[in-house]
C-alpha positions in Angstrom: 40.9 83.3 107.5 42.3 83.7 111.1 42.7 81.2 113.9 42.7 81.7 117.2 43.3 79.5 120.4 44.8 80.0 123.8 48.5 80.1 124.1 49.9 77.0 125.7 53.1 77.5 125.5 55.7 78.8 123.2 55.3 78.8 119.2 57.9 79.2 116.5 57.4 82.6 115.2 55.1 83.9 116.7 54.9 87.5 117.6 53.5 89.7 120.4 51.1 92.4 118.7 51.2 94.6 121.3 47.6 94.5 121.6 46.0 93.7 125.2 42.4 94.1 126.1 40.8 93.5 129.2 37.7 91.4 130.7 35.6 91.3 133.9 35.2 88.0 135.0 34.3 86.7 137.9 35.0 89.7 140.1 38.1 90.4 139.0 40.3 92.0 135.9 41.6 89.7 133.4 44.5 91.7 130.5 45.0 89.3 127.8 47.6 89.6 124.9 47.6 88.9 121.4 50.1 87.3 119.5 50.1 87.1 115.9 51.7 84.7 113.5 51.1 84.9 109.2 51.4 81.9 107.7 51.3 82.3 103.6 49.3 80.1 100.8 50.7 81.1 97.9 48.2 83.2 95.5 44.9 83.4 94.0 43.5 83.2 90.7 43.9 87.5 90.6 47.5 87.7 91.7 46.9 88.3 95.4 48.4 86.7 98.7 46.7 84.4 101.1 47.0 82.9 103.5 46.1 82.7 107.0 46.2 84.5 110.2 47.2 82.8 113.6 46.2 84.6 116.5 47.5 83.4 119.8 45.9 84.5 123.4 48.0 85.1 126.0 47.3 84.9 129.9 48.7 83.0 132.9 45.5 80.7 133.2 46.6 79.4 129.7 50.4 78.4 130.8 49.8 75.1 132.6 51.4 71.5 132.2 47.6 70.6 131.0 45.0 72.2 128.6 42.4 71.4 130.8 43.7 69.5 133.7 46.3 67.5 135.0 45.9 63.7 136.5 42.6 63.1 135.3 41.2 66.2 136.8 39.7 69.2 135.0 41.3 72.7 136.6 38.7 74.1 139.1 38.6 77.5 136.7 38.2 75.7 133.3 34.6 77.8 133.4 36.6 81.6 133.6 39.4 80.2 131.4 36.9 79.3 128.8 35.4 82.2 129.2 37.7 84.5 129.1 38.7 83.0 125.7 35.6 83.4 124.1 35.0 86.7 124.9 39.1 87.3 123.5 38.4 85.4 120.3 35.4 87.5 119.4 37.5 90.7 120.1 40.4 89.3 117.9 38.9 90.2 114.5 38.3 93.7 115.8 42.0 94.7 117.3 44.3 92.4 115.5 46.0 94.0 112.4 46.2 90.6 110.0 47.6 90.8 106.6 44.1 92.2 105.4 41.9 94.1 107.9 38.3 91.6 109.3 36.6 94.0 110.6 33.1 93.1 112.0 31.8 91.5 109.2 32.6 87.9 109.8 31.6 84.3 110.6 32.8 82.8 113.7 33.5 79.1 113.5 32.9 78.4 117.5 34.2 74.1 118.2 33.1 72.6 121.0 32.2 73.4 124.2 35.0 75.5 125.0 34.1 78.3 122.8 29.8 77.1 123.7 29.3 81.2 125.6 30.7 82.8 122.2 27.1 82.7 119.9 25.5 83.9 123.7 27.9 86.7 123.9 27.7 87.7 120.5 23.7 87.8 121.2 23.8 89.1 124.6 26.7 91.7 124.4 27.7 92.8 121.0 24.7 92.4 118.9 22.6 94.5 121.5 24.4 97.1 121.3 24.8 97.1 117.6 27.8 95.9 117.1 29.1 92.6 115.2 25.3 92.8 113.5 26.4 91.6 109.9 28.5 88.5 111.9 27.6 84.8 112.6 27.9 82.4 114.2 28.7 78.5 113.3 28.8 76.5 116.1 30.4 72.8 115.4 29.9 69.5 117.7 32.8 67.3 117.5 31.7 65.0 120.3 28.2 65.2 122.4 30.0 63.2 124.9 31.8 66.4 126.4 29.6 69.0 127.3 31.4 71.6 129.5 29.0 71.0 132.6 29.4 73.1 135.6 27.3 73.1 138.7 25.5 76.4 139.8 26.7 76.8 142.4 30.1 75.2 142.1 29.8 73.8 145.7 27.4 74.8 148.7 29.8 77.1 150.4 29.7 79.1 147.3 26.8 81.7 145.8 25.3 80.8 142.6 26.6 82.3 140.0 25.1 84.1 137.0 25.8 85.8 133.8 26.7 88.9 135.2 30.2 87.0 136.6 30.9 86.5 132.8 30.8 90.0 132.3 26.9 90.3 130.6 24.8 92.9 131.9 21.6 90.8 133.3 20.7 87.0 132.6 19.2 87.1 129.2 19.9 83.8 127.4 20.6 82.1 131.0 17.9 79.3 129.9 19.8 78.4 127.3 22.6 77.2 129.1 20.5 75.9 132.2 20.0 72.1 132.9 18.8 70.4 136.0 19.6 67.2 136.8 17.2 64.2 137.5 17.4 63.6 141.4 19.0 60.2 141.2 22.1 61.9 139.3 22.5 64.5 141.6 24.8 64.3 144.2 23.4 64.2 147.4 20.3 61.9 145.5 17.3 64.5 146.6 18.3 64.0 150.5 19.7 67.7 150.6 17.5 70.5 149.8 20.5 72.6 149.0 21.0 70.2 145.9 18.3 71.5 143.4 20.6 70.1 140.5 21.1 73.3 138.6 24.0 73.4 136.2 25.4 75.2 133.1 26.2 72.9 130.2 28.0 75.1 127.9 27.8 72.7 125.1 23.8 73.1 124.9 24.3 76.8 125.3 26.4 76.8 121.9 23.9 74.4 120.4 20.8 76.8 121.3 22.3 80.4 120.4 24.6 79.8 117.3 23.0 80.8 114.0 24.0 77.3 112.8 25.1 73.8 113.9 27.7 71.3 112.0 29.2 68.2 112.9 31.4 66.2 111.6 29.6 64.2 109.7 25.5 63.2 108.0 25.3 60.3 110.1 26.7 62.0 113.6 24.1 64.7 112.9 21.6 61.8 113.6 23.1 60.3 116.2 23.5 63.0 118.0 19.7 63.5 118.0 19.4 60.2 119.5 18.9 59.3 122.6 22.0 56.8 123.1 24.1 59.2 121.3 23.2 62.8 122.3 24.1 62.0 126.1 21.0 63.9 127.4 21.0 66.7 124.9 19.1 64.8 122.5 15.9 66.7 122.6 18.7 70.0 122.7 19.9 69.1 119.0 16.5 68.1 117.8 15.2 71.5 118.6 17.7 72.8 116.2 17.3 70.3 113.5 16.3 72.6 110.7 19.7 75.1 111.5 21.8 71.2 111.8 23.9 69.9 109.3 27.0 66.5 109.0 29.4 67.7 106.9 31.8 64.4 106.3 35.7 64.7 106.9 37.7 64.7 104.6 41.6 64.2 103.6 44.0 66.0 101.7 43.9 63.7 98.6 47.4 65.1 97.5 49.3 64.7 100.8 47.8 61.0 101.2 48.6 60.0 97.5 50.4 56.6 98.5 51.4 57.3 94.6 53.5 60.5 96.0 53.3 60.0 99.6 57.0 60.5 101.4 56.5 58.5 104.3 55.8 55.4 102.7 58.8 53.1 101.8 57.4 51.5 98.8 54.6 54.2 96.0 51.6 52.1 94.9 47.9 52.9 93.0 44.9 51.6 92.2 46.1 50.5 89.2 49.5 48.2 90.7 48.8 47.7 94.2 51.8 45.3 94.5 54.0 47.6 96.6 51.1 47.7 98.8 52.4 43.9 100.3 55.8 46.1 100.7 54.7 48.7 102.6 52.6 45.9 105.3 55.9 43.7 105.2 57.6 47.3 106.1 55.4 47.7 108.7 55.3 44.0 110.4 59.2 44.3 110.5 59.0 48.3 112.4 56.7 46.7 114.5 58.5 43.3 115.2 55.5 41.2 113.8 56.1 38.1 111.8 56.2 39.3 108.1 53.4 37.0 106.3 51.2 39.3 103.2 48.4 36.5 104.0 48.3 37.9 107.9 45.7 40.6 108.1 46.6 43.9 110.1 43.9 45.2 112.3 43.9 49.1 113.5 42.4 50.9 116.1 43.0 54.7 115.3 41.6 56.6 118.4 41.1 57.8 121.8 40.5 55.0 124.4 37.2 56.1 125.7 33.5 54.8 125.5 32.3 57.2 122.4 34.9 55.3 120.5 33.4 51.6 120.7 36.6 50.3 122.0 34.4 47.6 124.2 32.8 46.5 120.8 36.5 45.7 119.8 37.5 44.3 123.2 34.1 42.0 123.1 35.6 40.8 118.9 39.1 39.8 120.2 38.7 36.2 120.4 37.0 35.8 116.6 39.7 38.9 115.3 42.6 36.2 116.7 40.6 33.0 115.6 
């Protein structure tokens, strides 16, 4: 197994490879460098090592205060950045030396729209000329609410651009990523004739090209093929419904034990949950909250933004505190 994201910053031990490679994007050059680290899993049942390989890209567009922006606003190049990444993370199984060789026989496990141009690449570039033809594609939807969209052109001073500026020989496949948007979305409303609404939604691109789809879980995979849920890509994901599959999260059932579990101040199981009062009294006393074991505690584990429901909460408060 091998990883690979961009490299944000500094990681402890990781090591330069010495490999570089470089991409056209855009007009100009673009080196990147790989970074390696091994990180060991103990053995298998016939007595061999495993474990898994941590690749690490490295470029200046990576080494910013954000990932993707700063102060609520996405970097103006997030569209060569992610670029650039893809087309390094298909090249990693091919130039990195990793405890065992990859080679080109391998699945790629592309998440979200960031890595959406990889399954188009691998089509576009690779497989055409015979290369990477035993490899796949998995593409996997965490959230249809971000979808990588980028208008074409980015503004009206600029020249459209096309697939050629992300370093493909012609546009094959640029219908995949293409979406136009309804007059009364775009920006100038239909008064400009300039605005045609053209855009890129990497997201759909992934969708469309990758040999399969996953998300994260049965009942997202229907959801997103709805029309409140798949946030105009609907119709996009139902298209693919045969290649779709949920596949539910899950936990590591050892490391959550709250039989074993370190973190917790008092062990209980299902079969004496009376340390279970314990570790809520703990918790009402870390968090300065009266400690009463008839007082229910109410939590909110994620992100505050609309996908999440956090207005159904919001609308709940009064009968939650009733």
């Amino acid at each position: 197994v091998m990883t690979v994201i961009p490299m944000y910053g500094e990681y402890e031990g990781v090591m330069p490879t010495g490999i570089k490679r470089s991409f056209g994007l855009f007009g100009s050059g673009h080196e990147v460098q790989y970074f390696h680290k091994w990180l060991p899993l103990g053995l298998d049942r016939w007595g061999n090592e495993t474990g898994v390989d941590h690749v690490f890209v490295e470029h200046p567009c990576f080494r910013r205060p954000g990932m993707y922006g700063e102060w609520g606003r996405d970097y103006d190049d997030n569209l060569m950045r992610f670029a650039l990444f893809s087309w390094a993370s298909i090249e990693a199984p091919l130039c990195v030396p990793g405890e065992v060789p990859f080679g080109d026989n391998v699945i790629y496990l592309a998440n979200d729209w960031q890595t959406g141009l990889v399954p188009l690449i691998l089509t576009s570039h690779y497989r055409r000329h015979r290369a990477l033809e035993n490899s796949r594609c998995i593409f996997v939807v965490h959230n249809m609410g971000y979808q990588g969209v980028y208008p074409n052109p980015p503004n009206w001073a600029q020249p459209k651009f096309g697939l050629g500026d992300f370093g493909l020989r012609d546009q094959a496949y640029y219908d995949k990523l293409l979406w136009t948007f309804p007059v009364d979305e775009r920006p100038s409303k239909g008064r400009d004739p300039r605005d045609d609404g053209e855009a890129i939604k990497l997201l759909r691109g992934g969708i469309e090209m990758a040999d399969r789809v996953v998300t994260v879980a049965p009942s997202y995979k229907d959801e997103m093929q709805s029309h409140e849920g798949g946030f105009g890509l609907h119709d996009t994901a139902r298209g693919r419904a045969y290649h779709l599959d949920g596949i539910l999260n899950g936990i590591d059932i050892k490391e959550w034990d709250p039989a074993t579990d370190n973190r917790l101040q008092h062990h209980y199981h299902s079969d004496d949950m009376h340390n279970k009062t314990l570790c809520k009294q703990a918790l009402q006393a870390e968090l300065g909250l009266d400690q009463k074991a008839d007082t229910p505690i109410v939590a909110f584990i994620g992100r505050l933004a609309p996908q999440k429901g956090v207005d159904l909460i919001e609308q709940v408060f009064g009968w939650l505190m009733g």
